[in-house]
Structure formats: structure tokens, C-alpha cells
N, C-alpha and C positions, 0 to 999 in steps of 0.2 A: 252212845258214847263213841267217838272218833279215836281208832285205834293207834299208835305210832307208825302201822306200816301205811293209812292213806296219809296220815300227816307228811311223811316222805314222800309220798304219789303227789299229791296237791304241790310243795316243795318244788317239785322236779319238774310239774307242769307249767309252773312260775316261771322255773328258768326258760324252759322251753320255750315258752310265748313271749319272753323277750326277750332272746335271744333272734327270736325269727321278726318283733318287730322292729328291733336295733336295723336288723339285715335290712328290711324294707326302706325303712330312712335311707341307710348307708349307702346302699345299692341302689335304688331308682331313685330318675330322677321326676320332680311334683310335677304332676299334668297336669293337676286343676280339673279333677275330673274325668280327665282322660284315659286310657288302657296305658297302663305303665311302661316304663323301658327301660333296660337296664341300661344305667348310665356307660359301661363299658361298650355297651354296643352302640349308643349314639353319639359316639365322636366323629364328626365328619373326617372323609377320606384327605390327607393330605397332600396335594399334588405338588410337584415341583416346581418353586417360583418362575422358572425360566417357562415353562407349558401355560403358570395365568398370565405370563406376560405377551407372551404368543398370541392367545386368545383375544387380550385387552387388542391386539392388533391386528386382527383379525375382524373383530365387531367394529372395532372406530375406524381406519384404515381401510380396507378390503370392502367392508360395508356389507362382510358376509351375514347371511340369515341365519337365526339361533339354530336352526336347525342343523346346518352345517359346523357351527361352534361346535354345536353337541359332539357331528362325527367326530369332528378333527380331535376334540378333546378324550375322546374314546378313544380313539386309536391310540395317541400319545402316553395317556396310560397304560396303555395293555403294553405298550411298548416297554412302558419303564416297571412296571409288574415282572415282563418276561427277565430285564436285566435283574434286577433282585433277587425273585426264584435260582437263577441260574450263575446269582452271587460273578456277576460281569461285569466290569467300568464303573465300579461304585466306590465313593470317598471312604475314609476310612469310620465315619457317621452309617456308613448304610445306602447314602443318596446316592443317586444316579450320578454320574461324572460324563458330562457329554463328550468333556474333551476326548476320553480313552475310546469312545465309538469309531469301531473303520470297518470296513467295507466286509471283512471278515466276517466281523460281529453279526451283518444288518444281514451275510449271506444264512447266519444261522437259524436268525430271525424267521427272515423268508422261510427254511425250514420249516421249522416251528408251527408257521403259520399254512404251509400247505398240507398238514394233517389233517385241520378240520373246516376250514373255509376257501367261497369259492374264489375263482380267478378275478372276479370282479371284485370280488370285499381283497384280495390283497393287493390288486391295483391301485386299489383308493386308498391302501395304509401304505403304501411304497410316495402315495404323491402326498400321504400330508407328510412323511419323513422329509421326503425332499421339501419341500414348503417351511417344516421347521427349523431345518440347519441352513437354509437360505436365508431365513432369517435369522438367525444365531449369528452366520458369517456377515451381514450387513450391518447388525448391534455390536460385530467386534465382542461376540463373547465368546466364536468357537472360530479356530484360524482356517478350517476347511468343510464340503459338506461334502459326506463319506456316500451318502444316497444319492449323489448326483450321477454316477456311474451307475448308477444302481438299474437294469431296466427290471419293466412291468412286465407282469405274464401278461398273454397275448389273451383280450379279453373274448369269452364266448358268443359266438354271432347267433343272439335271439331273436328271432320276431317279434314284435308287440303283440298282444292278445288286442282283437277290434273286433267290435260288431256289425254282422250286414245290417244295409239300408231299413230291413222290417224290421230286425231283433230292436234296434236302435230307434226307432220309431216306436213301438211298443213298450221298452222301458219309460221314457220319456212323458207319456201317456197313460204309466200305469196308476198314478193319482188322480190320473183325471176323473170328474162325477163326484165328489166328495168339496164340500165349501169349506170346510174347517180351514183353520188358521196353518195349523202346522201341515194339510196334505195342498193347501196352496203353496205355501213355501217349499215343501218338497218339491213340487212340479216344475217351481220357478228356479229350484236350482237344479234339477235335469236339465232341464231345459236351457239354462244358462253355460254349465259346463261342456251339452255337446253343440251348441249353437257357434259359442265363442272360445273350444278351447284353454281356458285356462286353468293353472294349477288348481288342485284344491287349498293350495293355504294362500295362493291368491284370493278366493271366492270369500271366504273365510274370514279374512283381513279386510274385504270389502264395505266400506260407510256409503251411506245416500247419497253424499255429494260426488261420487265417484258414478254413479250411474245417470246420463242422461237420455233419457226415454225419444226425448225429440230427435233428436240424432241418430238413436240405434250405437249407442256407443258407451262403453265402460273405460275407466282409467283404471289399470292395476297396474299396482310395486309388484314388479316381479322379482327377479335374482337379482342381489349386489343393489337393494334398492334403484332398480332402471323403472322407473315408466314408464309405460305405452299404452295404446287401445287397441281396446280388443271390439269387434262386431257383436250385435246382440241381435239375431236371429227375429223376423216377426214373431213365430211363436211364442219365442223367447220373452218378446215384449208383453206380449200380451199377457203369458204368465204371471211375471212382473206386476202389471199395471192390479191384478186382480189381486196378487198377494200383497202389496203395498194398499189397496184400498182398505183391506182386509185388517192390514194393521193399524190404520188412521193416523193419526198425527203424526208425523217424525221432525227428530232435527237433525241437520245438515251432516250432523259429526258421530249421528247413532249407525251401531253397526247393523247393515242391508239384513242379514238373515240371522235369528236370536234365536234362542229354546223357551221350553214353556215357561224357564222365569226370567225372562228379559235378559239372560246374558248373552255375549258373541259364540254361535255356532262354532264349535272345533272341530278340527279334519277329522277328527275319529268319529262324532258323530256324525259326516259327513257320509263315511265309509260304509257306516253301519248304514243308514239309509239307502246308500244304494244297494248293500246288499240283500236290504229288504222287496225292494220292488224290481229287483233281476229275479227273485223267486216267484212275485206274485206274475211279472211278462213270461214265466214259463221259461227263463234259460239256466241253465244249470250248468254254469261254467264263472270260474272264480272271477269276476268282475270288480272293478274297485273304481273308484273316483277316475286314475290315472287313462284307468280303458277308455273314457271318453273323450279324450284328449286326443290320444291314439287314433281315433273313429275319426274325429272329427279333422284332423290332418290325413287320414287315409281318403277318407272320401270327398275331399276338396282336390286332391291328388288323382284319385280316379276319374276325376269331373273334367279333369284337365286345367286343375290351375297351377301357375307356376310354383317352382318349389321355393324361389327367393319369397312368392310373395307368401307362402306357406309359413316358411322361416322367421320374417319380418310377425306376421300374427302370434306365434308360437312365444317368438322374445327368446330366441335361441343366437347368440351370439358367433358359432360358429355354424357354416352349414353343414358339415359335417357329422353334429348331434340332431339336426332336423333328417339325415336318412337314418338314422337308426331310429328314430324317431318314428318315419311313414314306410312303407313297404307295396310296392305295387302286385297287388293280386294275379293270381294266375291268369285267370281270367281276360284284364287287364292289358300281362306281358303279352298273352295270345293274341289277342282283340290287333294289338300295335305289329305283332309278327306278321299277323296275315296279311293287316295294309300293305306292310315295309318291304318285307322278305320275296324276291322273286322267285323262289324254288316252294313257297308256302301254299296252302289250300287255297286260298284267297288269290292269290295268283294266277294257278292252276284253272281256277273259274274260270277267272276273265279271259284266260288265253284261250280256254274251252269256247267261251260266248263270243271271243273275237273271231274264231274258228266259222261257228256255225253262222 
């Protein structure tokens, strides 16, 4: 016989359990399936019409690559995060109020920003400021740009990370012996990246019609959609020829290098591959996509080729990102010292041999 005190337990568990299934409905939203979410956490971020309008002009105009949307659109938030927090230049709604920004404000910023990042990452938020109120002031929506005065910290002078002639040779090489599909394709984009050169979300982005074999020559979209061609190394070719056999049929508009279900290769899987086979060649130093790019302008450089015609391969627009870009080895500057320098070793020799 069922007492009056479970009759009130059973009661109370009713409430209970739909009280917490009400919540479920109320609160997430239906996946279909899915791992639920709470509807108050997936409201997308709201950004300020004047930043997608930026961007809209940015991608259709400028013809910058999504990738750079992304920066510019990061920075632009954090920017408008920092006036909020610090309750600055904002309408009486909350938003950001571009007009109230001056030079003041952007120095607190700078501030702000040199606690935790480096001179490079605020370099590049100082120029998409100036880029956005450049354009603010051309659309006639802000009467001045407060960042235009504004200067950059002076950015730090790094060397690229490159690999000598063996190490580079040995990566390149380290898929080689293996016939499979994907350690042909891997080879063929070693091989591709330090032959010719280009970015990884060049390589990436690359279809079939863009590669012709007969030539020794590749068409890549580089920055600001520019096209150029880039050299494709004998090896290189040959790589190529054996992982394209490898694949059989293509059409003209299918992307050059796929994963194991037919989709387009992405730079991060790019990355990961090479950091697989700089482990298997034995070097143990943080290597990425970029390094071979790096190598491949260094040791065209060391070889004695011009730096315009370095520059022209690269698709670097100014020359002055193509020397940050290459670096002449010690080795190298000495090599040029001994010729050049009449007080040098090299000198010294020949006045010794002129002697005797």
C-alpha cells in the first residue's frame, strides 16, 4: 500500500522533471540531433555596421584575401571591445561613436595593447586603424583620421628560420620510396613549395589548369588577387607527373592536391605534413610551410641571383619586403668580403703570392 509520504515524493518528482523539461525546450536551441546549445550563448557577436561595411570594402575593392579580412576584422573589434570595457566614445545605446575617437584615446589604446603583444601585432593594429578612419573620412562618415598621426613601433629585426642545402634536400626526399597516393602527393608538394617558392595558401588554392608540366611553370593568385608564375623545379616535375599519374583522370577546374576524400587540401593540413617529415629528415627545429619559401629565396640569393628577379618570383610588391624576406649568410657576406675588401684574408693572399 503506497503511503501519503511517497505519494508526495512521486508529486514532487513530477514537478521536478518538468520543470527541467520546460527548461530544455525554453533554453536550447533544436539540433536535430546534435549536442545542444544554449540559446543565450549562440547569438552571434554583433559588430558595428561601420567595421562590415569596411570589410564589404575591403574584399570587393582592395581585393584583399579572407585571410587578411579576418585580421583587419579582429583587430577592429578588439578595438571596439577596448572602448566599451573602458566605457569611451560610446552613443548613449552603448555603441561605439567613431566621431568622439582622437589621438588621445588611440594613445591609450596603444597602451593597452603594449601589455601583452608584440611590436609586430600592434604595428599591424595601428595600420588597419589608420585604413579604417581613411576610410570613414572618404565615405564622409568621420570628418578626420585621429591614427593618421599616429606612428608604429619600430618593428623587431628577425631573420627568417631557412634550411641548408642537405637539410632541404632531405626534407624534400623524405617521402620518397613509398608509391601511395598521399606520400606521392606529399613529395609533390615539398617539392613544389621549395622549387617554386610560393605561399602555402597559394599551393592550396591551386587547380590543374594552373599547372603546366611542359613549360615548367605554375599560374598562382597571389596577394590582392595578382597573378603570376612561378618556376616548377625538374624534380619538382617529376614529382608532379608521378602523383598526378597516381590520381588518373582530372578536370581542368579540380583542385591539384586533395585529402583522402576528394576535398581541397588546407594550409593547416599542409603544416601538419611538413611537420611530419622535418621529424622523419632528422631536424628538430620548428619548421612550417613558410620556411621553404624562406630557403628557397635564400639560396637563389646565395647562388647569385638577382634580388629584383627574386622579388618578381616571390610576387612581393615592394622590394623592401623581399629583404626581410632573404638574408645573406655569414658565410656568404665573408665569401664577398674576402673578394672585395683590400685589408681582408683574401687579399692579404694574393699580395703574399704577388710577393713571392
Amino acid at each position: 500500500m503506497v503511503t501519503a509520504r511517497e505519494i508526495m515524493l512521486l508529486i514532487n518528482l513530477s514537478i521536478v522533471l518538468y520543470v527541467l523539461f520546460d527548461y530544455i525546450l525554453m533554453g536550447y536551441a533544436g539540433s536535430g540531433g546534435q549536442e545542444l546549445e544554449p540559446m543565450q550563448n549562440a547569438q552571434p557577436r554583433q559588430t558595428h555596421p561601420w567595421i562590415r561595411q569596411f570589410m564589404s570594402y575591403l574584399a570587393a575593392e582592395k581585393n584583399a584575401s579572407p585571410h587578411t579580412c579576418r585580421n583587419y576584422q579582429r583587430d577592429l573589434e578588439q578595438f571596439e571591445s577596448f572602448l566599451k570595457k573602458s566605457n569611451t566614445c560610446l552613443t548613449p545605446s552603448g555603441e561605439m561613436d567613431v566621431g568622439k575617437v582622437d589621438r588621445l584615446v588611440l594613445r591609450r589604446y596603444l597602451s593597452f595593447l603594449h601589455k601583452k603583444n608584440k611590436k609586430s601585432s600592434i604595428a599591424r593594429k595601428v595600420s588597419t586603424l589608420r585604413s579604417f578612419f581613411k576610410y570613414l573620412v572618404r565615405e564622409q562618415l568621420a570628418s578626420t583620421n585621429p591614427a593618421k598621426s599616429i606612428s608604429s613601433p619600430k618593428r623587431e629585426k628577425i631573420l627568417p628560420t631557412t634550411l641548408t642545402v642537405d637539410e632541404a634536400f632531405r626534407l624534400v626526399e623524405s617521402p620518397a620510396g613509398e608509391h601511395d597516393q598521399p606520400s606521392l602527393r606529399d613529395q609533390a608538394i615539398l617539392e613544389l613549395l621549395y622549387s617554386s617558392g610560393i605561399r602555402v595558401s597559394e599551393l592550396v588554392g591551386l587547380n590543374l589548369k594552373q599547372l603546366d608540366l611542359d613549360l615548367g611553370i605554375v599560374r598562382v593568385m597571389g596577394k590582392r588577387k595578382k597573378e603570376r608564375i612561378a618556376p616548377v623545379g625538374s624534380k619538382a616535375m617529376e614529382s608532379l607527373r608521378a602523383y598526378l599519374k597516381e590520381r588518373g583522370d582530372m578536370e581542368e577546374e579540380e583542385p591539384l592536391f586533395v585529402n583522402r576524400r576528394g576535398g581541397r587540401l588546407t594550409s593547416r593540413s599542409v603544416g601538419r605534413l611538413v611537420k611530419k617529415y622535418t621529424k622523419r629528415a632528422g631536424i628538430f627545429r620548428n619548421i612550417s610551410p613558410h620556411t621553404l619559401r624562406h630557403t628557397f629565396a635564400t639560396h637563389l640569393l646565395d647562388s647569385g641571383a638577382d634580388i629584383r628577379e627574386i622579388q618578381e618570383m616571390l610576387g612581393h610588391a615592394s622590394l623592401s619586403t623581399t629583404q626581410r624576406y632573404t638574408h645573406l649568410t655569414l658565410g656568404k657576406l665573408m665569401e664577398v668580403y674576402d673578394k672585395a675588401h683590400p685589408r681582408s684574408f683574401g687579399a692579404a693572399a694574393y699580395d703574399k703570392e704577388k710577393k713571392e
